[in-house]
Every structure is written in structure tokens, then in C-alpha cells.
LUMFIKOL-202419 format. One record per atom (N, C-alpha, C, O): residue number from 0; atom name; x, y, z. Coordinates in Angstrom, 1 decimal. Each point is the difference from the previous one (the first is absolute). Layout:
<atoms>
(NUM; CA; (X; Y; Z))
...
</atoms>
This chain:
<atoms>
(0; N; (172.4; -54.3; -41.5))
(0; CA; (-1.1; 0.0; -1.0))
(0; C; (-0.8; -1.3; 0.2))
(0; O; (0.6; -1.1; -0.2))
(1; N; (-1.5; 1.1; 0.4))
(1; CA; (-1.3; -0.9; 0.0))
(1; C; (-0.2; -0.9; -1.1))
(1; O; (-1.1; 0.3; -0.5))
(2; N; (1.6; -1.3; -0.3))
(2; CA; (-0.5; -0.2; -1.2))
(2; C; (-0.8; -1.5; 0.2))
(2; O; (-0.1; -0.8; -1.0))
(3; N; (-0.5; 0.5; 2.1))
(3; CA; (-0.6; -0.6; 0.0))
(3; C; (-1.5; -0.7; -0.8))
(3; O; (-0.5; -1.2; -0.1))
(4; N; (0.1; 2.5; -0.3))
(4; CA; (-1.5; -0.4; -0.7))
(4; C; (0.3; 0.6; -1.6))
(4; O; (-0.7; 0.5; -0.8))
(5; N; (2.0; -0.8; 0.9))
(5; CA; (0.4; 0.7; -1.7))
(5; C; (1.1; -1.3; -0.6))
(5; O; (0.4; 0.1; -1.1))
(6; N; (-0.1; -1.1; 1.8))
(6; CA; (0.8; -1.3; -0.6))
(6; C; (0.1; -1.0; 1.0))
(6; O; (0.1; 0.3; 1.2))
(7; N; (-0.1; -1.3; -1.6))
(7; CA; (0.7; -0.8; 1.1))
(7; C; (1.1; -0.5; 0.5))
(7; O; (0.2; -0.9; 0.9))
(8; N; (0.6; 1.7; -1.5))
(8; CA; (1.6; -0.1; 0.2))
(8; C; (0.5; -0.3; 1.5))
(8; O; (0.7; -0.8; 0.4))
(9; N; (-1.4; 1.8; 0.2))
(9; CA; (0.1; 0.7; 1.1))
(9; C; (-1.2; 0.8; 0.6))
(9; O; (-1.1; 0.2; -0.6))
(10; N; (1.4; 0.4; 1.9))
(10; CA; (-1.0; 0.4; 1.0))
(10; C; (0.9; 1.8; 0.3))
(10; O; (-0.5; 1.1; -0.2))
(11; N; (1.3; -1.4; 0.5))
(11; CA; (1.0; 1.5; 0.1))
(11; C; (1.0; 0.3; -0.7))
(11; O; (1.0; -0.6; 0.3))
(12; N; (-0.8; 1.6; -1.1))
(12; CA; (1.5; 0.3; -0.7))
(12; C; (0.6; 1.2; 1.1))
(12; O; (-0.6; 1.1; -0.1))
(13; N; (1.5; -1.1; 1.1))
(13; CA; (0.8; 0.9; 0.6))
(13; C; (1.4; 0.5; -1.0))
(13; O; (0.7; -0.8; -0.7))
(14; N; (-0.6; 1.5; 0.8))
(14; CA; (0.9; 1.2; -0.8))
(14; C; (0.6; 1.1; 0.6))
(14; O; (-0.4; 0.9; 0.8))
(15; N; (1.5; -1.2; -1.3))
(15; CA; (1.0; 0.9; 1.1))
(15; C; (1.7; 0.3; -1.0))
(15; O; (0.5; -0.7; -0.8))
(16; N; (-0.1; 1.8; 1.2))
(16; CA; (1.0; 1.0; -0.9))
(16; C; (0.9; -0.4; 0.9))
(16; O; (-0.3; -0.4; 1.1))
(17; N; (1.7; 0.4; -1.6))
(17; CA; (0.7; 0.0; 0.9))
(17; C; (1.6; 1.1; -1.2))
(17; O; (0.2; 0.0; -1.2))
(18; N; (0.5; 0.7; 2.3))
(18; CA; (0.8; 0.2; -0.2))
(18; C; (1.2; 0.1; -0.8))
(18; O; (0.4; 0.9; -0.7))
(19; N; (0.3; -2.3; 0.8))
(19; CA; (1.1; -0.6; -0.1))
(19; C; (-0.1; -1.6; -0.3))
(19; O; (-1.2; -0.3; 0.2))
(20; N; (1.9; -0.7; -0.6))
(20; CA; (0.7; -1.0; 0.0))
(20; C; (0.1; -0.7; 1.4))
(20; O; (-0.2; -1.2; 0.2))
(21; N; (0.6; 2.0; 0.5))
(21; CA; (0.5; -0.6; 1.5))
(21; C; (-1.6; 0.0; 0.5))
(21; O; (-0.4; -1.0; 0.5))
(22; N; (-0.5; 2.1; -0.5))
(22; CA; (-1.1; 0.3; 0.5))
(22; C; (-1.1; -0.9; -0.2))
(22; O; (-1.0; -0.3; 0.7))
(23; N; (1.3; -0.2; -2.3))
(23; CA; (-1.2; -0.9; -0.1))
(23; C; (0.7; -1.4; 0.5))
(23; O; (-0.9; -0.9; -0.1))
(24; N; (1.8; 0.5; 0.5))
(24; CA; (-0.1; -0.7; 0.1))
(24; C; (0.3; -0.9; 1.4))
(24; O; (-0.1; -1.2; 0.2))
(25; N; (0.4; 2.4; 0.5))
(25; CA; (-0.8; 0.2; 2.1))
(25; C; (-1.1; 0.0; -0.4))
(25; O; (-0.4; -1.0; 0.6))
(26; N; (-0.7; 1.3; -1.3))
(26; CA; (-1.4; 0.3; 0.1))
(26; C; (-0.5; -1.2; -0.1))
(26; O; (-0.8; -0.2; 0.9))
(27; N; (1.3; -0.9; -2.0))
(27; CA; (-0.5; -1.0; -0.3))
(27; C; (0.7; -0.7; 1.6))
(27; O; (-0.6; -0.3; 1.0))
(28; N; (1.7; 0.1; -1.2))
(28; CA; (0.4; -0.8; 1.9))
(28; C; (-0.8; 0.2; 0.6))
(28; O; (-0.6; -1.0; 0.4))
(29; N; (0.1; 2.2; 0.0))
(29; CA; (-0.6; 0.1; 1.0))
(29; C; (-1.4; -0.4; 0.0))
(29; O; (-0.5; -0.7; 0.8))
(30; N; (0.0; 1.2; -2.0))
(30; CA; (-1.3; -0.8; -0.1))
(30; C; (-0.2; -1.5; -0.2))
(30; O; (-1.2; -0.4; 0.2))
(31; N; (2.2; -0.7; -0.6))
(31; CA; (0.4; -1.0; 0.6))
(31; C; (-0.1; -0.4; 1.3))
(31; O; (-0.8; -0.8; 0.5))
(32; N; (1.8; 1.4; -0.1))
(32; CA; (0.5; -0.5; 1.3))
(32; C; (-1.2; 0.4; 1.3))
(32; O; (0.0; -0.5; 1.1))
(33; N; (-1.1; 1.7; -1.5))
(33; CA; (-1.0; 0.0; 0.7))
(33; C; (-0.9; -1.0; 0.1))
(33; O; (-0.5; -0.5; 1.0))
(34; N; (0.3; 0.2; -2.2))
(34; CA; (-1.4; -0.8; -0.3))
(34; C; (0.2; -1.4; 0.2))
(34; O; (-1.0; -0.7; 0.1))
(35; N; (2.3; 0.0; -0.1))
(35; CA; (0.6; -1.4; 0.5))
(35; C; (-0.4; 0.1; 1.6))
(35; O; (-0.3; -1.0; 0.7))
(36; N; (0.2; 2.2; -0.3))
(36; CA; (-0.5; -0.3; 1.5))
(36; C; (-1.5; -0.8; 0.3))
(36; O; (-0.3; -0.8; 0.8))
(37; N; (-0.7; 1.6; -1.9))
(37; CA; (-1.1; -0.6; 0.4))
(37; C; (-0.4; -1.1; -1.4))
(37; O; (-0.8; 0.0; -0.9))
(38; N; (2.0; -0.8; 1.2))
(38; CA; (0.2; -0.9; -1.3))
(38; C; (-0.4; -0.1; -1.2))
(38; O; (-0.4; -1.1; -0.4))
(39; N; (0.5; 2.5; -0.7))
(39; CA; (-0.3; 0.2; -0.5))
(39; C; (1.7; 0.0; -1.4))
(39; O; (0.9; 0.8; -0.3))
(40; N; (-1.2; -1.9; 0.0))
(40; CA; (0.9; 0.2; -1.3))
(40; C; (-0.4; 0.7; -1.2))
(40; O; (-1.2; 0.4; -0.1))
(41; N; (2.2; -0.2; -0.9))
(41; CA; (-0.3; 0.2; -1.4))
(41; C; (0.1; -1.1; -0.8))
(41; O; (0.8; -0.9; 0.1))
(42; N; (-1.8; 1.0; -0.8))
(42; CA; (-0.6; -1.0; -0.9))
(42; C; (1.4; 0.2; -1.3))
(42; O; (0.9; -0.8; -0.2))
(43; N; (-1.0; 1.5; -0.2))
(43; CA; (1.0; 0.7; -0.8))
(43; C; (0.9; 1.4; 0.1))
(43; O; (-0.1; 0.7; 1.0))
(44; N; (0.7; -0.3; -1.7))
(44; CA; (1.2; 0.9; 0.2))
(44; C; (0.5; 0.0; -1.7))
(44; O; (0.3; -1.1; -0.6))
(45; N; (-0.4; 2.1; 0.1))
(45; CA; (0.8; 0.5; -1.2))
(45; C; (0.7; 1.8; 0.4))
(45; O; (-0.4; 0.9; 0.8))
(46; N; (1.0; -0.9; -1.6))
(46; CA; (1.1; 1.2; -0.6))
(46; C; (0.4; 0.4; 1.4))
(46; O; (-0.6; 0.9; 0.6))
(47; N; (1.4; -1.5; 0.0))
(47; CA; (0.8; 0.5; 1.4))
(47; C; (1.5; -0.3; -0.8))
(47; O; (0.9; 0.9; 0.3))
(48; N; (-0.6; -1.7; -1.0))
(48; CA; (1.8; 0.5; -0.9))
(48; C; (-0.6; 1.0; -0.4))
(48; O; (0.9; 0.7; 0.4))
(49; N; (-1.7; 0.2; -0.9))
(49; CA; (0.7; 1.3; -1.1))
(49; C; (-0.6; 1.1; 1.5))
(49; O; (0.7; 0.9; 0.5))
(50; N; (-2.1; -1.2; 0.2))
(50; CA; (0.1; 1.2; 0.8))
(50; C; (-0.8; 1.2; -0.6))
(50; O; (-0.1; 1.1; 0.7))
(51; N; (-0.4; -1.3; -1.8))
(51; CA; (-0.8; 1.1; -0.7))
(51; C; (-1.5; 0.2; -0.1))
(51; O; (-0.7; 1.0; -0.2))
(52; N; (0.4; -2.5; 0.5))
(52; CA; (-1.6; -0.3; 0.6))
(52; C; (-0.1; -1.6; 0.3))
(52; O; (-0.1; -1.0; -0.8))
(53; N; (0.0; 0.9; 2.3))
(53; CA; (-0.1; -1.2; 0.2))
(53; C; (-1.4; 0.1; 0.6))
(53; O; (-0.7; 0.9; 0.5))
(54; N; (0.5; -2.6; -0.7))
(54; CA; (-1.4; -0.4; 0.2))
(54; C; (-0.1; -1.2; 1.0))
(54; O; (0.4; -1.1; -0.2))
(55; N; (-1.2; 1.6; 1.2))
(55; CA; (0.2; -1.1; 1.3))
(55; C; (-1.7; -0.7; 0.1))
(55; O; (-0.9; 0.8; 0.4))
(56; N; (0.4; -1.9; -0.6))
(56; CA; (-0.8; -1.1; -0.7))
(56; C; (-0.5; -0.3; 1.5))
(56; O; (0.7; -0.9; 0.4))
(57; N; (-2.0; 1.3; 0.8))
(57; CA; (-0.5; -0.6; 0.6))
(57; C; (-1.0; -0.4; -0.2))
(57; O; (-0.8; 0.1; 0.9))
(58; N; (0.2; -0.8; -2.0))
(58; CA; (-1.3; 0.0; -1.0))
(58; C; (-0.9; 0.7; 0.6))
(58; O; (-0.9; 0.4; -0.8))
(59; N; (0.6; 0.0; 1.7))
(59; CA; (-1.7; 1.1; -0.2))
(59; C; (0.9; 0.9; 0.1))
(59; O; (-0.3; 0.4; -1.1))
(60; N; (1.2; 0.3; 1.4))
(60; CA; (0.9; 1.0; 0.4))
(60; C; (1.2; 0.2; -1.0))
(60; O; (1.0; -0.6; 0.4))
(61; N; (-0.8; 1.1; -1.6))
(61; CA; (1.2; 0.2; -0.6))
(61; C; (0.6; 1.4; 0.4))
(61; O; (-0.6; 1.1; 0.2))
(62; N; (2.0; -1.2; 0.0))
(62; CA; (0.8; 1.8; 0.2))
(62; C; (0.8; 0.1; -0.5))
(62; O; (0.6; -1.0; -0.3))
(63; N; (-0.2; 2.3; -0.2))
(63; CA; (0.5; 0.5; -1.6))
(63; C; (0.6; 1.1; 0.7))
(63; O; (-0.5; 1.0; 0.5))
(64; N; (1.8; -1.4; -0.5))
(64; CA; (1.3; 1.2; 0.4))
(64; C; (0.4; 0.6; -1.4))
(64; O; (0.3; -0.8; -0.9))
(65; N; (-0.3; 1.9; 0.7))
(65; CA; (0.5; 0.6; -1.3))
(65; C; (1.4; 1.1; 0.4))
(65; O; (0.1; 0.7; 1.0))
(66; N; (0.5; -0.9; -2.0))
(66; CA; (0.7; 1.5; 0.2))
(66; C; (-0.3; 1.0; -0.6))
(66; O; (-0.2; -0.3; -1.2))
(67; N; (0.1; 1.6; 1.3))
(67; CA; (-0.7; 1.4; -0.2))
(67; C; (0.1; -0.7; -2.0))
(67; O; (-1.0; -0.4; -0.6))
(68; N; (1.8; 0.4; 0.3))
(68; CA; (-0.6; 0.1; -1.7))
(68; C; (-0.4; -1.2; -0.1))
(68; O; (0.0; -0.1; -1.2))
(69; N; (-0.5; -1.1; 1.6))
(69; CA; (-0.4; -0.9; -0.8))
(69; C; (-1.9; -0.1; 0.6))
(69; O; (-1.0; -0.4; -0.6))
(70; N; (1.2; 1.1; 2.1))
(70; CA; (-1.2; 0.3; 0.5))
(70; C; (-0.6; 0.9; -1.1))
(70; O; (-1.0; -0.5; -0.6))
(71; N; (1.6; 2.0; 0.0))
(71; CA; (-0.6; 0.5; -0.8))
(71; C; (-0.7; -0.8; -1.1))
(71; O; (-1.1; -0.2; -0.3))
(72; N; (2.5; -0.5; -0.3))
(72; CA; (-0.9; -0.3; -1.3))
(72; C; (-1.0; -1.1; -0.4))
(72; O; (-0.7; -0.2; -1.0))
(73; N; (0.9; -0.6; 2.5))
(73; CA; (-1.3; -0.9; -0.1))
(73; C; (-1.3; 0.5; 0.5))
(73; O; (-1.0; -0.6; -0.3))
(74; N; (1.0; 1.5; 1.0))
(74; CA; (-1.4; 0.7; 0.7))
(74; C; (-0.8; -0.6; 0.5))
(74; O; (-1.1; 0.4; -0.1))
(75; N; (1.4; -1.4; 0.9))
(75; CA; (-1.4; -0.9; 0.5))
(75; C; (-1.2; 0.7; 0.2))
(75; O; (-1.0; -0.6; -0.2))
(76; N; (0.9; 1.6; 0.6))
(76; CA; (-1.5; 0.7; 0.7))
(76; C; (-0.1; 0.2; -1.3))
(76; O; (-1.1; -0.6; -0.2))
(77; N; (1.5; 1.1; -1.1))
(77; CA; (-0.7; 0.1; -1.4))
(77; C; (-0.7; -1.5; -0.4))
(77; O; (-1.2; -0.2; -0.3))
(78; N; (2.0; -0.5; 0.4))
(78; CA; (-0.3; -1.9; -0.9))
(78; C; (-1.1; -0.5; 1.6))
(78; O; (-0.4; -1.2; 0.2))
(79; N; (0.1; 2.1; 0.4))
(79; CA; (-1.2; -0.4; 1.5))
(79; C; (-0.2; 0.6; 0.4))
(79; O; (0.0; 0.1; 1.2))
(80; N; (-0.7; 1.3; -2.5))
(80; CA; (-0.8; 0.7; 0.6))
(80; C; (-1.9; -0.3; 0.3))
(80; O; (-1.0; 0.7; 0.1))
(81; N; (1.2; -1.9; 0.0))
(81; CA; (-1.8; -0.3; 0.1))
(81; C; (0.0; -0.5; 1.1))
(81; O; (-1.1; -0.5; 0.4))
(82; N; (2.1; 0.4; 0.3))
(82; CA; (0.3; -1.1; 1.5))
(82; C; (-0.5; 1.6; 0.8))
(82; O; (-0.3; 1.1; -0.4))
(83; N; (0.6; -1.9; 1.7))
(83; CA; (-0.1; 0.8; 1.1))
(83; C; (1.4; 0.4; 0.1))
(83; O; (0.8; -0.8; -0.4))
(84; N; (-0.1; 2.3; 0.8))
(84; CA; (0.9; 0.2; 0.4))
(84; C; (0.1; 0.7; 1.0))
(84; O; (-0.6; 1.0; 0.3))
(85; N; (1.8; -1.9; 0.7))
(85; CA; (0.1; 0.9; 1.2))
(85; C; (1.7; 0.5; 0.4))
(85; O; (0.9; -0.8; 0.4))
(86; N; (-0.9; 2.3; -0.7))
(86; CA; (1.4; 0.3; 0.5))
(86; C; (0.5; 0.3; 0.9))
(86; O; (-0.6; 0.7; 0.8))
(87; N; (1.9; -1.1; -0.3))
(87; CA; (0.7; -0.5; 1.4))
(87; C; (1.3; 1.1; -0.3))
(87; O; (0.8; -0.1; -1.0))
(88; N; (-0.7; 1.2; 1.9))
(88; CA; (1.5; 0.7; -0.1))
(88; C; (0.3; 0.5; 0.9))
(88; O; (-0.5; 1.0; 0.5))
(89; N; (1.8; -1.9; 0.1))
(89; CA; (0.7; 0.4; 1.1))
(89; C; (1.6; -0.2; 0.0))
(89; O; (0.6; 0.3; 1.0))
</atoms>
């Protein structure tokens, strides 16, 4: 999600479902452990103890692992629907 010309929080919200417990939290490793390559830390990191929606802080870039019910009930494409959205499914 693009929310660039809608706050300044950020430049990208990426969003992504995951499975399981174990699933979100390979997802987050991995997207870690990728982005340390092109030295790219996180600024911040919240909810990786519970695993139900964690939030990984590269300031223009925030990513939001949810698991199937907590993705439902927060709806991000509802709370940014005025942004640009682009969907990714593979």
C-alpha cells in the first residue's frame, strides 16, 4: 500500500497473512535476515512474542505480518483505502 501522499509516517505499508505462529515468524527472519544483506536494519520491531501481528519499522517501508484473524479485523486496505493499492499473490 502506497501511503505516501496520505501521512508521513511512512512511504510503504507491505502486508502479508501468514498461516501459523511458526510461519510468521520465518517470515519476519527471513525478511530480516534478507535485508541485513544490503544493510538494511529495522528501525523497530514490535509484536514478534505473541505472533499475531508483527510490525517490522524500516521508516519509509513499514511490514505488517498478520495472522488470518487479526489481518481480518484490522483491514488495512479498508483504514487505506485512498492510497494506492497494489496486490501481490503467490
Amino acid at each position: 500500500i502506497y501511503v505516501n501522499k496520505l501521512t508521513s509516517l511512512t512511504d510503504i505499508f507491505i502486508i502479508c497473512t501468514s498461516d501459523s505462529p511458526p510461519q510468521s515468524r520465518a517470515i519476519t527472519n527471513h525478511i530480516k535476515d534478507e535485508l541485513v544483506k544490503y544493510n538494511l536494519k529495522p528501525w523497530h520491531i514490535e509484536g514478534y512474542q505473541h505472533l499475531k501481528w508483527i510490525l517490522i519499522d524500516y521508516v519509509n517501508i513499514v511490514v505488517h505480518i498478520f495472522d488470518k484473524e487479526s489481518r481480518k479485523f484490522y483491514n488495512f486496505e479498508r483504514l487505506w483505502a485512498d492510497a494506492i493499492i497494489e496486490e501481490i499473490n503467490e
